[in-house]
Every structure is written in C-alpha cells, then in structure tokens.
N, C-alpha and C positions, 0 to 999 in steps of 0.2 A: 410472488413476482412472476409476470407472467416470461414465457420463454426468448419474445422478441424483445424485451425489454432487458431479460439480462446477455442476451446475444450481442444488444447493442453496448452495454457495458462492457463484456469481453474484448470488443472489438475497439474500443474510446479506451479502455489503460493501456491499449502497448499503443499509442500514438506520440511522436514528437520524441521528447529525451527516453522515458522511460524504454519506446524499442529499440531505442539507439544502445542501450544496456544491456536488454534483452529479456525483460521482465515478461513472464507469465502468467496469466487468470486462469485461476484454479476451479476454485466454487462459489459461485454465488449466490447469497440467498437475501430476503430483506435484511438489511441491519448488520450482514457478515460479508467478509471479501476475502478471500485470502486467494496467496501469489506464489511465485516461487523465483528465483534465480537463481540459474548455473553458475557456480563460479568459475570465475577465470583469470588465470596470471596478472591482468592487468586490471580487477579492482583488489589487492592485495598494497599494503603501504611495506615499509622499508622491514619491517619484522617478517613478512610473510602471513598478516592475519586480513584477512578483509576490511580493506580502510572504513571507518566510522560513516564517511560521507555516503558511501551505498548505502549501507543498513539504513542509516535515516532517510535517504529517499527511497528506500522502499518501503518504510515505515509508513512514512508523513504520505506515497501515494496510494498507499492500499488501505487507509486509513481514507482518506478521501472518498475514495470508491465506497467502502462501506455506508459513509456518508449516503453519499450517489444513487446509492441502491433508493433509500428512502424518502428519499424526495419525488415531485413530476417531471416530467421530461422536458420540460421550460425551465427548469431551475440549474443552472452549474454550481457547482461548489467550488470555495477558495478554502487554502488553509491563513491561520490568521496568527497563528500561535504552537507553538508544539514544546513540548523538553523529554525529551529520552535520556534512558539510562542503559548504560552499555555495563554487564556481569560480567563477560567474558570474553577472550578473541575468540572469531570467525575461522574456525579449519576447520574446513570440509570440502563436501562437495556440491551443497547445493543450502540457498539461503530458503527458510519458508516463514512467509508470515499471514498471520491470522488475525486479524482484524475484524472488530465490532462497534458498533456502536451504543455508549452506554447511556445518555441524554440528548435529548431531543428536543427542539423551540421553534419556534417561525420561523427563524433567521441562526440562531446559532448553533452547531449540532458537535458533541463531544465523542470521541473516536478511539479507541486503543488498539495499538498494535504489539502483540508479540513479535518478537521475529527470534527464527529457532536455525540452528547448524546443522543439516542432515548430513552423515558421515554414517556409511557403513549403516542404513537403512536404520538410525537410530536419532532423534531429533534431540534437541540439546536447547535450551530457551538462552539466548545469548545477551536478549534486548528486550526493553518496553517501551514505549513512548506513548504519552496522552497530546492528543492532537485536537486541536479548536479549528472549527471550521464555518464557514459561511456560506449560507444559501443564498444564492442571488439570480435574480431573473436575468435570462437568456437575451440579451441586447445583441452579444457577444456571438459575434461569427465564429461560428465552431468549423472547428478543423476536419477535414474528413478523410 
C-alpha cells in the first residue's frame, strides 16, 4: 500500500461517530488495520467493565478498514453482518484491536477482529468478532 493511500485511510476511520469516541489508527498495511482506544469513565457500564457496545464498534470498524485497505479508492465498504464473542471484561487502560482480513471476493470481504485490554503495558485478548462486509461503488458522497 502506497503511503497516500494509507494516510487517506488514517484520516477516513476517526471521522463522524468513531472521533466522537476517540478511536485511533495505528498501522496500517494491505489486509491488516489495527486501532486503539483510551478508555474513559463514560464507556464503562454499571459493573465498571467497558460496555460490550464500544468493543463491538471498534471491532465491526477496524474490521472494516482492514477491508478498506484492499479494495480501490472508488469502492466504500459496508458492514452486512458480524457476531462477536466477548471472554472477558474490559479493565484497563487502553482498548487495542487488530484486525485482518481472512477472504476476499468481488463484493463480499470477511474480516476479524481481535480486540485486547492493555493494563500495565500488558495486552490481554478480551474479544473476537467475524465481520462480513461489502464492497460497493462510490455513488456515495463521502464525508470529509
């Protein structure tokens, strides 16, 4: 992948909800994305563990992106389907997930995200999820 190409990636996952969160793009390579989130007080649910709904959308978006990576610059990607599986709660200090893609098709492209609990500079695998996605031509005014 060339450098403008995944600059422009970097710069399209924290748009709209995602920076509203505060997600960040880590590394990017063809077919791999991974991210990170700080946590903070207020995506924690009533136990004090990182509510399930962040990890999955930061699952189901950097799971996308990895998509993203592998397609042309005319094609957006949609998610169409996903199921994660939550091992354990969320304490730490920072969410990382690592995402790739495992199958590839004209239109349909399969994704997996781990996502891990870094505490004390030590990662911890909390989550998995397999994520279906679709390739579709750029009609669609992109947000900038």
């Amino acid at each position: 992948m060339n450098r403008e190409r995944a600059k422009y990636l970097k710069k399209d996952f924290v748009l709209g909800f995602p920076a509203y969160l505060g997600f960040q793009a880590d590394k990017i390579e063809d077919g791999l994305f991974q991210s990170r989130l700080q946590i903070r007080p207020e995506y924690k649910q009533q136990d004090g563990f990182v509510h399930a709904g962040i990890i999955a959308t930061l699952a189901d978006h950097t799971a996308g992106y990895a998509a993203y990576s592998v397609v042309p610059k005319n094609v957006r990607i949609l998610t169409i389907e996903f199921k994660i599986n939550f091992f354990k709660p969320a304490i730490g200090e920072v969410l990382i997930c690592k995402s790739k893609v495992i199958s590839t098709g004209k239109k349909i492209i399969i994704s997996e995200s781990k996502v891990f609990v870094d505490s004390e500079d030590k990662e911890s695998l909390i989550s998995q999820a397999l994520v279906t996605l679709r390739a579709i031509s750029s009609p669609i005014k992109m947000v900038s």
